[in-house]
C-alpha positions as CSV (number, residue, x, y, z in Angstrom):
1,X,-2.7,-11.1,52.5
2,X,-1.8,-7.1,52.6
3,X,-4.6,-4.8,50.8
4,X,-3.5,-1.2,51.0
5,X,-5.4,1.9,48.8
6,X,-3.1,4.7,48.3
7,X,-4.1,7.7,46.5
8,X,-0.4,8.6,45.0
9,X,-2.1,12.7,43.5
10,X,0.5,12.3,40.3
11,X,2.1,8.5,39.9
12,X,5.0,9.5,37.6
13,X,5.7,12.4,40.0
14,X,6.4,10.4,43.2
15,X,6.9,7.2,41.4
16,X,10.0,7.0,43.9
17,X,8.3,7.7,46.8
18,X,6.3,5.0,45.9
19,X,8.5,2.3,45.3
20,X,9.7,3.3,48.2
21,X,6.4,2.6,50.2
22,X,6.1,-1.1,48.1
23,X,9.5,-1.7,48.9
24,X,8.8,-1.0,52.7
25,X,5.5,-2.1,53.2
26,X,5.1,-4.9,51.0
27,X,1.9,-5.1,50.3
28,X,0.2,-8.1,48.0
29,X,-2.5,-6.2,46.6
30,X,-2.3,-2.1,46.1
31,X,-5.4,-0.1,45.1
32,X,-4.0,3.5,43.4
33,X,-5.7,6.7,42.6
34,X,-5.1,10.0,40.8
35,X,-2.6,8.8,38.7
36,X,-2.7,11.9,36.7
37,X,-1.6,10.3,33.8
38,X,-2.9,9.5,30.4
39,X,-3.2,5.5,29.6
40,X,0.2,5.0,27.8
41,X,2.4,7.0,30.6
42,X,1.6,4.6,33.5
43,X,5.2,3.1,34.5
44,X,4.3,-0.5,34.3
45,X,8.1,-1.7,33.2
46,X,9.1,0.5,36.7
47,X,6.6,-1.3,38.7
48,X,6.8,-4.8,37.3
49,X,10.9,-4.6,37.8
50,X,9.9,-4.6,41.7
51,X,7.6,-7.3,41.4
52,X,4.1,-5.7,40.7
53,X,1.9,-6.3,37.6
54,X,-1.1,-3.6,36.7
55,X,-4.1,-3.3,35.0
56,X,-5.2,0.9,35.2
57,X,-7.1,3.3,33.8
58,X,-5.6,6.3,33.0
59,X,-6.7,9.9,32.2
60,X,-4.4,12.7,30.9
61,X,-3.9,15.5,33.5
62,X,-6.3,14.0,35.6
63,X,-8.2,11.4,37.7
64,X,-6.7,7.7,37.0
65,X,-7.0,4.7,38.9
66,X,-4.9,1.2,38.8
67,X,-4.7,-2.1,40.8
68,X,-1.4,-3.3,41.6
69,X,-0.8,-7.4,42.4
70,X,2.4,-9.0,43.3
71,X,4.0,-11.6,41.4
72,X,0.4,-12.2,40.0
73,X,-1.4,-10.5,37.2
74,X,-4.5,-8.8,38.6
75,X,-7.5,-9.9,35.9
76,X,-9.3,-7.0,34.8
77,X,-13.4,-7.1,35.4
78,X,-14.5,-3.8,35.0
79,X,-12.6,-0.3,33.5
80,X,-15.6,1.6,34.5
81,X,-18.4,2.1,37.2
82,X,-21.4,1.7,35.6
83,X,-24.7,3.4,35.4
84,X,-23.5,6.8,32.9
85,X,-22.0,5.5,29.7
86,X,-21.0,9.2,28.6
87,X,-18.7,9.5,31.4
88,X,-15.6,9.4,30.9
89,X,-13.7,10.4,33.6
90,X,-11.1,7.7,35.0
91,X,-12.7,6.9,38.4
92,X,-13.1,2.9,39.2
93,X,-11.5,-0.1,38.2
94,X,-11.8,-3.8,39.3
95,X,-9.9,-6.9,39.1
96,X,-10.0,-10.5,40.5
97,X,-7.2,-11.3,42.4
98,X,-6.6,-14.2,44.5
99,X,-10.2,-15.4,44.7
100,X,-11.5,-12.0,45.4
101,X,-12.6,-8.6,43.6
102,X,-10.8,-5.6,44.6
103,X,-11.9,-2.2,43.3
104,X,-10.0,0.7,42.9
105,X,-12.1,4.1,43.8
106,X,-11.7,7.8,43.0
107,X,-14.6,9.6,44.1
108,X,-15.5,13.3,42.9
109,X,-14.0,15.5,45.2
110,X,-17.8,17.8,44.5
111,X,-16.3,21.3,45.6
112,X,-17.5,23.6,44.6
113,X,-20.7,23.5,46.8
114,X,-23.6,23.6,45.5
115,X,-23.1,23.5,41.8
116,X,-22.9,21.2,39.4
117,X,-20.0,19.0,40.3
118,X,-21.4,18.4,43.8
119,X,-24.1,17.3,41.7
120,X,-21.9,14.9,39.9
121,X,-20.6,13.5,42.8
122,X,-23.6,12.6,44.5
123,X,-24.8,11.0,41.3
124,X,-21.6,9.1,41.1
125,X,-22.0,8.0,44.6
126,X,-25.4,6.8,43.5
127,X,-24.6,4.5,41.1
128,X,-21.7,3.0,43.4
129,X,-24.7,2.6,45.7
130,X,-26.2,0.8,43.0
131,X,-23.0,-1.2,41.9
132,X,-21.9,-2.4,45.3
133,X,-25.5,-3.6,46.0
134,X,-25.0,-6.0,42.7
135,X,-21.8,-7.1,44.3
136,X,-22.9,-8.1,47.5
137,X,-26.4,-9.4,45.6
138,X,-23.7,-11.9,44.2
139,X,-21.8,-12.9,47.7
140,X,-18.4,-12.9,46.3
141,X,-15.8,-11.8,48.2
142,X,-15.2,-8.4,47.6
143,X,-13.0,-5.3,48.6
144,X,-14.1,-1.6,47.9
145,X,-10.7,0.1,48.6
146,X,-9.9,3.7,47.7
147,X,-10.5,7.4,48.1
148,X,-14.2,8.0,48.5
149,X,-13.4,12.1,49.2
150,X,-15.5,11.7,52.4
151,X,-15.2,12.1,55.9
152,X,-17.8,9.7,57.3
153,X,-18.5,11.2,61.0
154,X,-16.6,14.0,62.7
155,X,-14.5,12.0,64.5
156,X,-12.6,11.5,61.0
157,X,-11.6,15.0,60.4
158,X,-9.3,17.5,63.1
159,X,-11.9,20.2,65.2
160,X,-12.7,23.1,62.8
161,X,-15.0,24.7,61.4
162,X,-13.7,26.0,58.6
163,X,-14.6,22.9,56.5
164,X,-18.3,23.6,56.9
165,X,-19.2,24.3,53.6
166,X,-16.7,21.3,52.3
167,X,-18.4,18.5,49.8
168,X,-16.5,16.3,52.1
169,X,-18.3,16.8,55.3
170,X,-21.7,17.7,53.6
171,X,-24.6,15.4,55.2
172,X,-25.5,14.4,52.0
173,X,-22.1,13.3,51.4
174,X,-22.1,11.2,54.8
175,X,-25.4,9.8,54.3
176,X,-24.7,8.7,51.2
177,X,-21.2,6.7,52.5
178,X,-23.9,5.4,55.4
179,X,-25.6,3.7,53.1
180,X,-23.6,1.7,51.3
181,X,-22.3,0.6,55.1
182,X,-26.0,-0.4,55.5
183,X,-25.9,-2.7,52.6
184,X,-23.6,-4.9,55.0
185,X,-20.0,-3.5,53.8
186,X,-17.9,-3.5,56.9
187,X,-15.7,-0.6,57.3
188,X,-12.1,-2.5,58.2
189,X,-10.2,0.2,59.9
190,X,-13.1,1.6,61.8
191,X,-13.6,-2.1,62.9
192,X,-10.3,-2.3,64.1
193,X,-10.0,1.0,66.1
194,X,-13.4,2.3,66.9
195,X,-12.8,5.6,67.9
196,X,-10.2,8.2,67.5
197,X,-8.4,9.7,64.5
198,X,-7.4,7.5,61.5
199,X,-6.0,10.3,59.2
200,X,-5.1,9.6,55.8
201,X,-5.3,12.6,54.5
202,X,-3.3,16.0,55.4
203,X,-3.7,19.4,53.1
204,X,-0.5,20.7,51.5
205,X,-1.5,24.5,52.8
206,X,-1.9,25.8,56.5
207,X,0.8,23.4,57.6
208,X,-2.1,20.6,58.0
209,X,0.8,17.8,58.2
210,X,2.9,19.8,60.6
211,X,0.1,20.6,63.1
212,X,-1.8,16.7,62.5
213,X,-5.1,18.3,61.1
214,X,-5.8,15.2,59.3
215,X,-8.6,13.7,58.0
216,X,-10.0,10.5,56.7
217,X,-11.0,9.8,53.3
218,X,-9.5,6.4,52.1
219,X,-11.4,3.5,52.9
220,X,-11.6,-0.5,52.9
221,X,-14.9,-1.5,52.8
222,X,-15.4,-5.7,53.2
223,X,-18.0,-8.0,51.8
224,X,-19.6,-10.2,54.3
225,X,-17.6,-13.3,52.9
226,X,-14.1,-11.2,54.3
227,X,-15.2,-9.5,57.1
228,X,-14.3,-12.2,59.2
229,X,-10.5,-13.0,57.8
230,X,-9.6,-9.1,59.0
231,X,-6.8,-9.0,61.4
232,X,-5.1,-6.0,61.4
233,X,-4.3,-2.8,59.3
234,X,-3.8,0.8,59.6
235,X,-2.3,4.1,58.0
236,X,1.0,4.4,56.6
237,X,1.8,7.8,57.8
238,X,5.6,8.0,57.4
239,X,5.2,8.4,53.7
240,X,3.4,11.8,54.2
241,X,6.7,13.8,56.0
242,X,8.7,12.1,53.1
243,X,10.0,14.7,50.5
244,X,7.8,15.1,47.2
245,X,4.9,13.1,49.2
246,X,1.5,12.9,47.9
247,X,-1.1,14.9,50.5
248,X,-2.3,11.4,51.2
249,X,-1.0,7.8,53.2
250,X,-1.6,4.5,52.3
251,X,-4.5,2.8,54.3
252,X,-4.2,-0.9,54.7
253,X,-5.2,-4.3,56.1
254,X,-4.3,-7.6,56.7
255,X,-6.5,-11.0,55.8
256,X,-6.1,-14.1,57.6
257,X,-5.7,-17.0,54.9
């Protein structure tokens, strides 16, 4: 079984860049973020003419995340993370598919630092924290796939320094992805290639995707119950030198039956 998150920055935008990816790649289960689109302008009728069903959250302008399944209808769980009931914003969504819960994440990006939507975002990586515990309380198996806006260690972002001041490198930031790693999650690319870049993410300015100064922000975090089916995975990086491309490529893996 093929797991891939892919944060797609504007769905109806590059919605033929990515039926080009699903057409390619063929993945079984597809976790999507910043959909930039309001609930009633996801392209579900596009999507289930190649094969996928959806269940999404959208959010106009903004934000919006969605769980793609093929030839299956992914069963919604949860449209929300919860812990904050006045927020709104479209972050996290989960569905059961095939025996398992897969999760949809769209962390706050937290820049401007400090101020008050770093704040945000280390609250909202708080009650993930909290959330994921519950999951792996429950020892289901369980995926937490999809753009956590942080760079875990340095070896996941090019050699700069002019990042420094960056939500995503911030040691609170880090220290709050360690965490959740501590609670047993295994990270499944970093499990497959220990060391060395794993960009999934390039900036549109400074010619980032010309020059490779990538960095990694899209994870696959596995429950003890699926660590152990993990046989390969890796980035999709064709799809970024495509025209109209989104600033990020698809992170995946595969899952022995």
């Amino acid at each position: 079984m093929k797991v891939a998150t892919f944060n797609i920055n504007n769905i109806n935008k590059r919605l033929e860049n990515l039926l080009s990816w699903l057409a390619k790649a063929e993945p079984d289960v597809v976790c999507l973020q910043e959909l930039k689109a309001e609930q009633g302008s996801f392209p579900a009728k596009a999507l289930r003419e190649v094969g996928y069903e959806a269940v999404w959250a959208g959010e106009r302008s903004w934000n919006g995340v969605a769980i793609l399944a093929r030839n299956q209808q992914p069963v919604l769980t949860r449209s929300a993370l919860p812990g904050d009931e006045n927020d709104r914003q479209a972050r996290y969504i989960e569905a059961a598919v095939n025996g398992m819960l897969i999760t949809s994440i769209y962390a706050p990006n937290g820049n401007p630092i400090p101020g008050p939507k770093f704040k945000y975002k280390l609250a909202w990586l708080e009650r993930l924290f909290a959330h994921a515990a519950n999951l792996m309380a429950a020892g289901i198996p369980v995926i937490l796939a999809g753009d956590y806006n942080v760079v875990p260690t340095p070896q996941d972002i090019y050699p700069t320094r002019s990042l420094d001041k960056n939500a995503l490198i911030q040691p609170e930031s880090r220290q709050a992805f360690a965490r959740l790693l501590a609670q047993g999650w295994t990270d499944a690319l970093r499990r497959l290639q220990p060391v060395g870049p794993l960009w999934t993410f390039w900036d549109y300015e400074h010619e980032r995707w010309e020059k490779d100064k990538g960095m990694r922000l899209d994870h696959l975090l596995l429950s003890p119950a699926l660590a152990p089916r993990l046989a390969e995975g890796g980035v999709d990086r064709w799809t970024r030198g495509e025209g109209n491309a989104s600033d990020h490529a698809p992170a995946w893996i595969k899952l022995d039956a």
